[in-house]
OpenMM code with the backbone's topology and positions (N, CA, C; nanometers):
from openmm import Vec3, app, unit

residues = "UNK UNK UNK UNK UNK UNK UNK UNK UNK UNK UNK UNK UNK UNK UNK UNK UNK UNK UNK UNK UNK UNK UNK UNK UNK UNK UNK UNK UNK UNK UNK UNK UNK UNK UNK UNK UNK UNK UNK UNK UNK UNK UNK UNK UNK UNK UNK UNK UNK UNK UNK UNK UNK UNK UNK UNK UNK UNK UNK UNK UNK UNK UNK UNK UNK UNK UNK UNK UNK UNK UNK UNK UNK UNK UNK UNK UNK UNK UNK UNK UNK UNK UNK UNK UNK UNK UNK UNK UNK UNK UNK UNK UNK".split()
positions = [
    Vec3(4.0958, 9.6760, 7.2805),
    Vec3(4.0188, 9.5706, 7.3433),
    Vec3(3.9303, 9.5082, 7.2357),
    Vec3(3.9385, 9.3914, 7.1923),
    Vec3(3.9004, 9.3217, 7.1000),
    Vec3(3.7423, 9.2987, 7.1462),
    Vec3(3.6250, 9.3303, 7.0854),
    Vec3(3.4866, 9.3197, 7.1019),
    Vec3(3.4604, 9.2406, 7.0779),
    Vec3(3.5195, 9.0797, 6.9710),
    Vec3(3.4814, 8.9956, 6.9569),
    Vec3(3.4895, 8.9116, 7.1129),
    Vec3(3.5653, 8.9319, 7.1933),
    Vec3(3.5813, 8.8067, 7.2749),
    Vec3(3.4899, 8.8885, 7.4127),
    Vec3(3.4668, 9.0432, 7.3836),
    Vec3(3.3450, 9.0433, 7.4855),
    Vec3(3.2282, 9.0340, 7.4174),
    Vec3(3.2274, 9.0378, 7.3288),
    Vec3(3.0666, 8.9474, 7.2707),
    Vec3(3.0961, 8.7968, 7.2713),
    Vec3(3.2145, 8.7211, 7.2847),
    Vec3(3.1957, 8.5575, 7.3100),
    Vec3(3.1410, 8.5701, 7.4602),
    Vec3(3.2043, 8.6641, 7.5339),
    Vec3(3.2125, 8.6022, 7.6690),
    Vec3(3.0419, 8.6224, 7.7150),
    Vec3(3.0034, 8.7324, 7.6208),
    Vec3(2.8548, 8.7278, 7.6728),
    Vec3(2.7697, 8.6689, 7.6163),
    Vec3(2.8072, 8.6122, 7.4783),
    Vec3(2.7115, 8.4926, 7.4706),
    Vec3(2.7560, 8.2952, 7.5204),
    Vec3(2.8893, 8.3502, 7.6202),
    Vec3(2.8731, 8.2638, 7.7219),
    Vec3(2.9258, 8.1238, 7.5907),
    Vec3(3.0219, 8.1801, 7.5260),
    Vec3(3.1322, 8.0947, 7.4486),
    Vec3(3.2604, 8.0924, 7.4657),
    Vec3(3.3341, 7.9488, 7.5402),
    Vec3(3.4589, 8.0215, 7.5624),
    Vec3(3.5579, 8.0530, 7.4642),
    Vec3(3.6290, 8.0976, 7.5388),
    Vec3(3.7460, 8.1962, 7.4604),
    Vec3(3.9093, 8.1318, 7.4854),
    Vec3(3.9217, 8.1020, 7.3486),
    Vec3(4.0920, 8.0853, 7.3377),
    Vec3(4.1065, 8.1414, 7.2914),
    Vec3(4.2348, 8.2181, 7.2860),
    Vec3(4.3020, 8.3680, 7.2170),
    Vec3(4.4473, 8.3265, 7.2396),
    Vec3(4.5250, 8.4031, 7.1777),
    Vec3(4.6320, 8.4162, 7.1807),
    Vec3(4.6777, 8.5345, 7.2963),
    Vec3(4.8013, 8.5762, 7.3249),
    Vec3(4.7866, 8.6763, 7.4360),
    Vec3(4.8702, 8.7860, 7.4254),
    Vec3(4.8519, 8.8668, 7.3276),
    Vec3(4.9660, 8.9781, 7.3090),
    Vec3(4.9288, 9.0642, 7.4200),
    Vec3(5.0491, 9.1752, 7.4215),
    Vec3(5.0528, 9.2177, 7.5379),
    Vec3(4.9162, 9.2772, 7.6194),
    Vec3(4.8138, 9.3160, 7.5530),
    Vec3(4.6595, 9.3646, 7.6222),
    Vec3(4.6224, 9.2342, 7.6876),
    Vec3(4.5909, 9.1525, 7.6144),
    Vec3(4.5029, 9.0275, 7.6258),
    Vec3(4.4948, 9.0247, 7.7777),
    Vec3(4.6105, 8.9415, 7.8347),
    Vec3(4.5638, 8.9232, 7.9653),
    Vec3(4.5140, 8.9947, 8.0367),
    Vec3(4.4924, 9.1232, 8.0038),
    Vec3(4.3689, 9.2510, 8.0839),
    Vec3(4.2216, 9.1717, 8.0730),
    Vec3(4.2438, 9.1322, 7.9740),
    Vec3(4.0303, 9.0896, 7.9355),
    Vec3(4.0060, 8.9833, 7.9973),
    Vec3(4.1330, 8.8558, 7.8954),
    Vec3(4.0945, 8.7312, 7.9460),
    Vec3(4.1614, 8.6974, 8.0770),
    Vec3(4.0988, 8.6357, 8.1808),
    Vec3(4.1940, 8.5758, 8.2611),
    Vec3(4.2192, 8.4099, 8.2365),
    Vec3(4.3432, 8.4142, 8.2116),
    Vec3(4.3582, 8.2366, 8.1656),
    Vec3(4.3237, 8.1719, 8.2670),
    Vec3(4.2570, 8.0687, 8.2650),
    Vec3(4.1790, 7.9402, 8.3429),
    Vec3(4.0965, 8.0047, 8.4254),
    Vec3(4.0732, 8.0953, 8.3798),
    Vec3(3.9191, 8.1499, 8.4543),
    Vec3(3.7872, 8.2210, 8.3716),
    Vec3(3.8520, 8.2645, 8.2957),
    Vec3(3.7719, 8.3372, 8.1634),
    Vec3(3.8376, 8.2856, 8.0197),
    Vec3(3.8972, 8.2233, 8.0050),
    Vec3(3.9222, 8.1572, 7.8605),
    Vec3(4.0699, 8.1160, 7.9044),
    Vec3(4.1325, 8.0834, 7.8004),
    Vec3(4.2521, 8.0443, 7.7723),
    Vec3(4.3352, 8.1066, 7.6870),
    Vec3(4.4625, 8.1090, 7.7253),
    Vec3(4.5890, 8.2040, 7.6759),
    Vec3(4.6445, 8.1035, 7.6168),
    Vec3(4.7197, 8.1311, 7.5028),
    Vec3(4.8145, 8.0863, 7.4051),
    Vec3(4.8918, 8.1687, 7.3519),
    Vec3(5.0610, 8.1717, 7.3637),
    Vec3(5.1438, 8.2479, 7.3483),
    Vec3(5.1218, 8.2815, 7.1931),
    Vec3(5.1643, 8.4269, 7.1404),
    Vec3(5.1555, 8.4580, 7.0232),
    Vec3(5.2100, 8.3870, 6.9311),
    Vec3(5.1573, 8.3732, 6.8214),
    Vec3(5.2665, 8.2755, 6.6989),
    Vec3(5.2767, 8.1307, 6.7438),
    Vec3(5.1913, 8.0589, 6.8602),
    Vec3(5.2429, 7.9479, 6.8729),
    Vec3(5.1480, 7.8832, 6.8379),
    Vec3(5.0711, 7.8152, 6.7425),
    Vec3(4.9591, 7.7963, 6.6684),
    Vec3(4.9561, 7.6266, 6.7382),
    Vec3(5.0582, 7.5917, 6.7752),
    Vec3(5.0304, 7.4077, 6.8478),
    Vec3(4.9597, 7.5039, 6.9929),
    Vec3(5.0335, 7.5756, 7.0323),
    Vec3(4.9712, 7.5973, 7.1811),
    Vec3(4.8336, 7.6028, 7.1503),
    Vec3(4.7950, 7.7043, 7.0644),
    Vec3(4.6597, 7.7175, 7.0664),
    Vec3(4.5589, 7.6175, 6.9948),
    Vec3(4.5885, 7.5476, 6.9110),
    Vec3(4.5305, 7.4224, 6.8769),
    Vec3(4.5003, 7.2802, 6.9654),
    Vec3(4.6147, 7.3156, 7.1061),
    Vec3(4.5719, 7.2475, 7.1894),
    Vec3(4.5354, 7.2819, 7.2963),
    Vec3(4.4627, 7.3952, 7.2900),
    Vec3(4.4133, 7.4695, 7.4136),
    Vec3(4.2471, 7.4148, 7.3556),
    Vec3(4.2319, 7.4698, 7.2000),
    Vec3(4.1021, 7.4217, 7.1675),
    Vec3(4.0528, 7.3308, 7.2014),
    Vec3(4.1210, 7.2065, 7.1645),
    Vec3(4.1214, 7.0566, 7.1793),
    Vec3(4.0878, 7.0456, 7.3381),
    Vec3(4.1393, 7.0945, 7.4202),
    Vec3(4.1708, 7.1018, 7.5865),
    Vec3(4.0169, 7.1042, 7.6036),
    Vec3(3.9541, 7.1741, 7.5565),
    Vec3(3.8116, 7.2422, 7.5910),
    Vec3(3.7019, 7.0991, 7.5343),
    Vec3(3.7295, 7.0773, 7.4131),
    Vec3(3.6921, 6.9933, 7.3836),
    Vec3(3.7072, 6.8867, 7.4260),
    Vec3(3.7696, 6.7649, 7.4573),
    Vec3(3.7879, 6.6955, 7.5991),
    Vec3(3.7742, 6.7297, 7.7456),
    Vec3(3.7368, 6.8532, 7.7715),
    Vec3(3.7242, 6.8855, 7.8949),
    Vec3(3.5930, 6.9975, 7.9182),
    Vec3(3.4947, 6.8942, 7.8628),
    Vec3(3.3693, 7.0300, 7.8387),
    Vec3(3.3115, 7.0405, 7.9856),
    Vec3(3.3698, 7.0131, 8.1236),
    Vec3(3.3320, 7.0977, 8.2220),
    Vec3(3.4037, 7.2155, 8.2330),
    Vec3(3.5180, 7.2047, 8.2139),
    Vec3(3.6398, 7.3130, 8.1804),
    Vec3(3.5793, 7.4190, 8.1221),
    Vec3(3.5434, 7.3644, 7.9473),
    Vec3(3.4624, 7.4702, 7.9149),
    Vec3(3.3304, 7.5855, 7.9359),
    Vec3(3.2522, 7.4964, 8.0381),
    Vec3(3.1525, 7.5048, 8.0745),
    Vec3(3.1740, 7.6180, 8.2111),
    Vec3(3.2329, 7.5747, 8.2646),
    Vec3(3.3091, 7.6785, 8.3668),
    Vec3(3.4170, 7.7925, 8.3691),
    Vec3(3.4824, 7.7921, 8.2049),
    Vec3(3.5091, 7.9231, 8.1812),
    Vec3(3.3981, 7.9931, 8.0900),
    Vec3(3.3312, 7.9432, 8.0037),
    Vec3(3.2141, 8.0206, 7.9981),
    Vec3(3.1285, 8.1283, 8.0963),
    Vec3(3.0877, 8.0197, 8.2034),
    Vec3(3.0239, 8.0931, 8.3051),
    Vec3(3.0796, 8.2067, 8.3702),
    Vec3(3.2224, 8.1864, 8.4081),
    Vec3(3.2582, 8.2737, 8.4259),
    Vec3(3.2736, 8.4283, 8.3405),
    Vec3(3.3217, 8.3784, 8.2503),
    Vec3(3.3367, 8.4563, 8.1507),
    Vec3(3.1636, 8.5946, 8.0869),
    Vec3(3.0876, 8.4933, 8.0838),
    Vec3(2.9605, 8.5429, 8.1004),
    Vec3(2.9244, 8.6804, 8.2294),
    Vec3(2.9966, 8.5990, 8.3154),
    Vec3(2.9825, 8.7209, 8.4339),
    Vec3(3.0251, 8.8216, 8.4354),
    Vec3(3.1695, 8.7845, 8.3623),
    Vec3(3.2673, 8.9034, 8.3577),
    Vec3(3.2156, 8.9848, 8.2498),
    Vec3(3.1708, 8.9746, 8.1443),
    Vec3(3.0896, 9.0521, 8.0336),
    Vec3(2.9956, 9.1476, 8.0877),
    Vec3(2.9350, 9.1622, 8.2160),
    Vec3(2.8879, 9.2238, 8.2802),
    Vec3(2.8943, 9.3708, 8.3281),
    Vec3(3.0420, 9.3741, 8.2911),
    Vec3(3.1996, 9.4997, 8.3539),
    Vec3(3.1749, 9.5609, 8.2007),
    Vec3(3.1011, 9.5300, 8.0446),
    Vec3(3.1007, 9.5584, 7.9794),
    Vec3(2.9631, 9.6280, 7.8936),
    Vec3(2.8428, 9.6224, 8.0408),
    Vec3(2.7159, 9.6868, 7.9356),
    Vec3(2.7516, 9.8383, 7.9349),
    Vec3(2.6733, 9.8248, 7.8657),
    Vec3(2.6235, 10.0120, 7.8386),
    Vec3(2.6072, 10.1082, 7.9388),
    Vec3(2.5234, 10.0022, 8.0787),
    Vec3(2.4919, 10.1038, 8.1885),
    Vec3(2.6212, 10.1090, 8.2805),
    Vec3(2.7243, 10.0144, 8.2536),
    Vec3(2.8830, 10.0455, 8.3543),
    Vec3(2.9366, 10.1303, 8.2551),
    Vec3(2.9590, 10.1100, 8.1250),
    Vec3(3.0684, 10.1771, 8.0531),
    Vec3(3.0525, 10.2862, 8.0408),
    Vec3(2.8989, 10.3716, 8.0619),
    Vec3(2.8847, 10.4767, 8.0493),
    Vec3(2.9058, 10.5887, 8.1559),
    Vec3(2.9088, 10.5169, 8.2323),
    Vec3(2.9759, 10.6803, 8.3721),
    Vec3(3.1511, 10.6577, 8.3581),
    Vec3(3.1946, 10.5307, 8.3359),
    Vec3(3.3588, 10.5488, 8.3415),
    Vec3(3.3561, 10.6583, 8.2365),
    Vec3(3.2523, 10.6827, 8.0853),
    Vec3(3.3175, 10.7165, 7.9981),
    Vec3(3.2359, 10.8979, 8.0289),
    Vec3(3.1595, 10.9138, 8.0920),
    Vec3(3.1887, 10.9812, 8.1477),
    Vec3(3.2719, 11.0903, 8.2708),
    Vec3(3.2950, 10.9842, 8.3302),
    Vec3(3.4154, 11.1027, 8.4355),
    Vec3(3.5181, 11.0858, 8.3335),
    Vec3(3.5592, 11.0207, 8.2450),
    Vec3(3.6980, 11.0407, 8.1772),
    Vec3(3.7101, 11.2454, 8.0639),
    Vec3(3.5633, 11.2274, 8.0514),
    Vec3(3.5327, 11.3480, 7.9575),
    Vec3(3.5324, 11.4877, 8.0851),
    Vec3(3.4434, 11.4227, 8.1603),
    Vec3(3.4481, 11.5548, 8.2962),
    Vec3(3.5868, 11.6137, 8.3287),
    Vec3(3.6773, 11.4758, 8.3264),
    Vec3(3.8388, 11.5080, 8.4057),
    Vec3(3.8632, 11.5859, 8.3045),
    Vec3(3.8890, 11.5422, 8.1670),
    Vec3(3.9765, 11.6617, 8.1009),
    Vec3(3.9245, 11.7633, 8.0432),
    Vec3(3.7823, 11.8114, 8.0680),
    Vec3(3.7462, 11.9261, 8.0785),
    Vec3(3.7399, 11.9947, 8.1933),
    Vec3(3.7481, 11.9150, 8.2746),
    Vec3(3.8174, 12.0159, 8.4044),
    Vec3(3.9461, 11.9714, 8.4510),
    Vec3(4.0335, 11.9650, 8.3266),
    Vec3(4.1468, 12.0054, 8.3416),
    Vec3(4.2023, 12.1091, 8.2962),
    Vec3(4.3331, 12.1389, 8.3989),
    Vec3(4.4077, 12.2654, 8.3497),
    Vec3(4.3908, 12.2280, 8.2252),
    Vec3(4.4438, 12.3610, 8.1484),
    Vec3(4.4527, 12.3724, 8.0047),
    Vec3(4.6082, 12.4392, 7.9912),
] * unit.nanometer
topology = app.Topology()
chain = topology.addChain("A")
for resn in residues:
    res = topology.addResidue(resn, chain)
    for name in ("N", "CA", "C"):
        topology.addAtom(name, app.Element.getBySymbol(name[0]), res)
């Protein structure tokens, strides 16, 4: 999971990325940034551009995106990353 694009999303910058196979877990295209197929460097040059002519677009995957960064402080990540340690110490061995 790439930390750069949850530190864009929480300083509420949107996000074009390319979308290898993780990606679409983080970003959701046209809701939290924009997807551009791997290696296709026009797609993503005009996804940029997209944002840029369409700065409500941008403005509204930001926000969103901002929200979703939320699923990423310290005080959520830290009990998932706890029961993950609990389970396999109380797992069989």
């Amino acid at each position: 999971m790439p930390v750069s694009v949850i530190e864009a999303f929480g300083c509420g910058t949107p996000v074009v990325t390319t979308s290898p196979e993780s990606m679409p877990y983080l970003v959701d295209n046209e809701h939290t940034g924009l997807l551009s197929p791997v290696g296709d460097e026009k797609a993503l040059a005009a996804n940029v551009i997209r944002l840029l002519r369409e700065p409500e677009l941008a403005a509204r995957l930001a926000k969103n995106a901002h929200e979703e960064s939320r699923k990423y402080t310290w005080e959520v990540v830290r009990g998932q990353w706890v029961k993950v340690y609990r389970g396999v110490l109380e797992s069989p061995r």
